[in-house]
C-alpha positions, 0 to 999 in steps of 0.5 A: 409861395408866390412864385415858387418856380416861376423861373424853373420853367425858365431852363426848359426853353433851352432846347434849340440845339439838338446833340448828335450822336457822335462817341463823346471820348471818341471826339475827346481823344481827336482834338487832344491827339497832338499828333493829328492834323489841326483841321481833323482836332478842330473839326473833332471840338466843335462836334464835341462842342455841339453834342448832348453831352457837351449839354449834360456835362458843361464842366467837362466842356469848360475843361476841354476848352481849356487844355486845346485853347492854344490850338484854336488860337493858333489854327484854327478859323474866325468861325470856328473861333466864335463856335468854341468861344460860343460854347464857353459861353453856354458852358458857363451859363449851364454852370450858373455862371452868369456874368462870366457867361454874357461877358464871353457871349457878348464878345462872341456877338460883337465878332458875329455880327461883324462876320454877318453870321446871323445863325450865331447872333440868335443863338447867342442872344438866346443865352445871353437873355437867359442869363439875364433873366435868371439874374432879373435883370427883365428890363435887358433880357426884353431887350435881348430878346427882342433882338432875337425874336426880330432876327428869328421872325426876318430869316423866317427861322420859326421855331426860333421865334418860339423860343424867343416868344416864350422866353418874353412871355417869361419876362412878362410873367415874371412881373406879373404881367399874367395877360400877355405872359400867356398871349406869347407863351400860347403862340408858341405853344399853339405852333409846338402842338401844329408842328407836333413838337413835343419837347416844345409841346411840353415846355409849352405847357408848363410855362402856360401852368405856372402862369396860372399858378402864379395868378392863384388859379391852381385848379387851372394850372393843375390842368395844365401840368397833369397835360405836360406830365402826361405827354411826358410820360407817353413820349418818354421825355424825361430831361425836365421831368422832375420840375413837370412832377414839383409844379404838379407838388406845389399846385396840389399842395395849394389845393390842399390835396397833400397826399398827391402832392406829396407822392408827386414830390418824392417821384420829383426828388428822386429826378432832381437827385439823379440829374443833379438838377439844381434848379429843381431842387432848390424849389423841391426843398421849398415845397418840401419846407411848406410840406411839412411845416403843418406836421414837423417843424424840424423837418421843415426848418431843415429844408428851408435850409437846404432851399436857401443855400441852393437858391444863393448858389444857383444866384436865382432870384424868384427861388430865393424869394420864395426860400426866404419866405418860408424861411420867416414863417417857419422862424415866425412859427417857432417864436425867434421873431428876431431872425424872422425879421432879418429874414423877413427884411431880406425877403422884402428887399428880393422882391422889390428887386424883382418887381420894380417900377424900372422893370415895368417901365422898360416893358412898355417902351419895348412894346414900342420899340419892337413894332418900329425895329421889326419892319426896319430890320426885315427891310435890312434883310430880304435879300439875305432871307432869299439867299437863304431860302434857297440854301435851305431847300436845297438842304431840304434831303439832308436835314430830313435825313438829321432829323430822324437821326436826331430822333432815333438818339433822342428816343435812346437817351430817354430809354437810357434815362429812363432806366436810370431813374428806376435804378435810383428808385429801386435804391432809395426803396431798398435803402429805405427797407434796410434802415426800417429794418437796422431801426426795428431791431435796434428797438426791439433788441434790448438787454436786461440793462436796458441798453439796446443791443447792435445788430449782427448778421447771424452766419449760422443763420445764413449757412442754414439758409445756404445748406453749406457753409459760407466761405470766409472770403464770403462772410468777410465781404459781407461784414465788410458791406454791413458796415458800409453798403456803399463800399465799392469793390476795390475798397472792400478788396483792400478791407479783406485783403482780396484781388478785385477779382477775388471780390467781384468773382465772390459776389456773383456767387453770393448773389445766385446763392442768395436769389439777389437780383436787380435791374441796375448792377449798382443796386445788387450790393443793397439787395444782398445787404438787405437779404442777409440781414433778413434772414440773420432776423429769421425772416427765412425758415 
């Protein structure tokens, strides 16, 4: 791999908008209330619309959006109507919806720079450039945020121009320009790093890593995500955690340090998993593929797979590349030269897109044209920028106030996320004891025909274990469980013809009885499974 996730570092600088604390159902239920004041429903959505969770759940916003769109366009304001439609416009581009994306953005731009609402223009030119550079189109992102970076640097909005820094020094790695990648990408990291800036801090970091990385200097860019990963883990910041843990996979799979590799791949797949990251793992099912490739070319076939089909859903181009290369070698591998040579064609057809003469050109004339516009445009705005500066200091108290609340949310959403990753952990752990235990039976147990026998959870066993024998409701549950672990309660009160109640009440009691405990409630139905079918085996005297 050339490139392997040369644009997952890409979503890592979208943290510009800062979510509020506020109930999600509790806005939810406002703005859909048609009993209530218009202004009150309005105010409600563009809260909403600005939440972390409107961030994690753009479906949910799109939705939203969608039942209240006759009410914004009948009530409310030209600025509330450029927010809703600027959240709709983030919302698709979070759902890798990209065309429609910068189709809705590039309206909400026209509007806002009629209205001089320069807050919306940045933000919007943002996502707009985003959108453009997932889609390679480098030449138009450059000039996107250009603009962006021109209006960041004239109202002296600092940590929006290292937002646009990086996002240029990404157009410029991306074309393999490595030099100035990394002279706009330090810029903003040096200054995250001042500020003590630690998301920034940590995106910073990657991004520097994987420019090493693509150079071929993989102990360098090793350096760099260990320091990403580090402060990751020391800040509790887990929102990008899985593409911090597959760049540290792929540069020790480059420096041929397998087994660290492949201990920082699973802890990134458990991530991705869970956040339904589909970014990362597209690349996680790359790294997966060149894992094993060496040791098991069915296993390396079948991540190959998966990785392509989530690089053409996503619609990213360098983790297709990427896809399609280890697509050809494994098909190269395993003699089927004809589909290594549609693959091969394919894969050189990407890249050429990516790095094409056009694209290059179109650097160095922004180069140019970026000196000229910047004084031109800070000329256009100093007055602006006065006005400015005093509504800020005057706000000075209030944003103060914001930002430690912010903080303090921050600090509980990453406990919470925290916790979830564990959860899932101790799932796939307990799920992996299970069916080596299901596999070791199922090879051990066989009859005198040599046919292997199923297995069986033994009551006898589990009324010895329990001193008293197990209620029938109890070991119809259980059966019910055996068959499917990841039964819910209310299909298997439907199974054994109990209340929900009933099946509930019955579990608690066999979970005590048992000594099955869990720091996720969504675990404890697999702990139990895997408890009895130990003792069934007499692992319990």
């Amino acid at each position: 791999m050339n490139s392997a996730l040369t644009c997952f570092c890409f979503f890592l600088l979208l943290g510009i908008c800062s979510g509020q604390g506020w109930n999600p159902d509790s806005l939810f239920s406002v703005f859909s209330n048609p009993q209530l004041p218009a202004t009150e429903r309005i105010g409600a959505l563009v809260t909403y619309g600005e939440s972390s969770f409107a961030r994690e759940n753009p479906e949910t916003v799109l939705l939203s959006l969608s039942q209240v769109e006759r009410l914004v366009e009948d009530q409310a304001s030209d600025k509330e109507k450029r927010l809703t439609s600027y959240y709709k416009g983030v919302s698709l581009y979070r759902t890798t919806r990209y065309v429609e994306s910068l189709g809705v953005l590039g309206k909400v731009l026209e509007e806002a720079k009629a209205a001089r609402d320069t807050a919306l223009i940045i933000k919007s030119l943002s996502y707009s450039g985003n959108s453009h550079l997932t889609m390679s189109n480098f030449s138009t992102a450059l000039d996107v945020y250009t603009e962006g970076l021109l209006l960041a640097e004239a109202r002296g909005e600092q940590r929006y121009i290292e937002v646009f820094r990086s996002a240029i020094g990404l157009v410029y790695l991306a074309q393999k320009e490595f030099g100035k990648a990394r002279e706009y990408m330090l810029a903003a990291l040096n200054y995250s790093r001042t500020k003590g800036d630690t998301a920034n801090w940590i995106r910073g970091l990657t991004n520097v890593g994987i420019s090493y990385f693509d150079e071929g200097n993989f102990a360098k860019a090793t350096e760099q995500h260990l320091q990403a990963y580090d402060l990751a883990k020391a800040h509790h910041f887990n929102k990008n955690l899985g593409t911090i843990l597959f760049n540290l996979a792929d540069a020790y799979l480059h420096l041929g340090e397998n087994a660290k590799a492949k201990s920082f791949l699973w802890e990134g797949m458990a991530v991705a998993e869970e956040k339904q990251d589909y970014f990362a793992l597209a690349g996680g099912t790359v790294l997966l593929a060149n894992l094993y490739r060496q040791v098991n070319l069915d296993s390396a076939a079948y991540y190959a797979e998966r990785s392509l089909a989530l690089a053409r859903q996503i619609g990213d181009k360098t983790v297709l590349e990427d896809a399609l290369q280890i697509s050809f070698l494994l098909h190269e591998d395993s003699k089927d030269y004809q589909t290594a040579l549609e693959y091969h064609k394919e894969w050189s057809q990407t890249r050429d897109s990516i790095y094409s003469e056009d694209n290059q050109k179109a650097l160095f004339e922004n180069e140019a044209k970026y000196a000229y516009e910047k004084q031109k445009l800070i000329d256009e705005m100093a007055f602006e920028e006065t006005l400015l500066q005093q509504r800020l200091k005057a706000r000075t108290v209030g944003f103060s106030l914001l930002a430690v609340a912010v903080l303090l949310v921050i600090l509980f959403l990453a406990i919470l996320d925290r916790r979830k990753v564990i959860s899932a952990q101790e799932k796939m752990a307990l799920q992996h004891e299970l069916a080596l235990t299901k596999e070791r039976v199922a090879a051990q147990s066989v009859s005198v025909e040599g046919v292997r026998k199923e297995l069986e959870l033994d009551k006898a066993a589990l009324d010895a274990y329990l001193g008293k024998p197990l209620g029938e409701s109890s070991w119809n549950i259980l059966c019910a469980i055996f068959e499917n672990p990841a039964m819910s309660n209310r299909e298997i009160a439907d199974k054994v013809f109990l209340s929900l109640e009933g099946v509930s009440s019955s579990l608690r009691r066999m979970y005590q009885a048992f000594e099955v405990s869990s720091d996720s409630s969504q675990n404890l139905k697999v702990a139990l499974l895997t408890k009895v079918v130990k003792i069934s085996l007499e692992k319990y005297p």
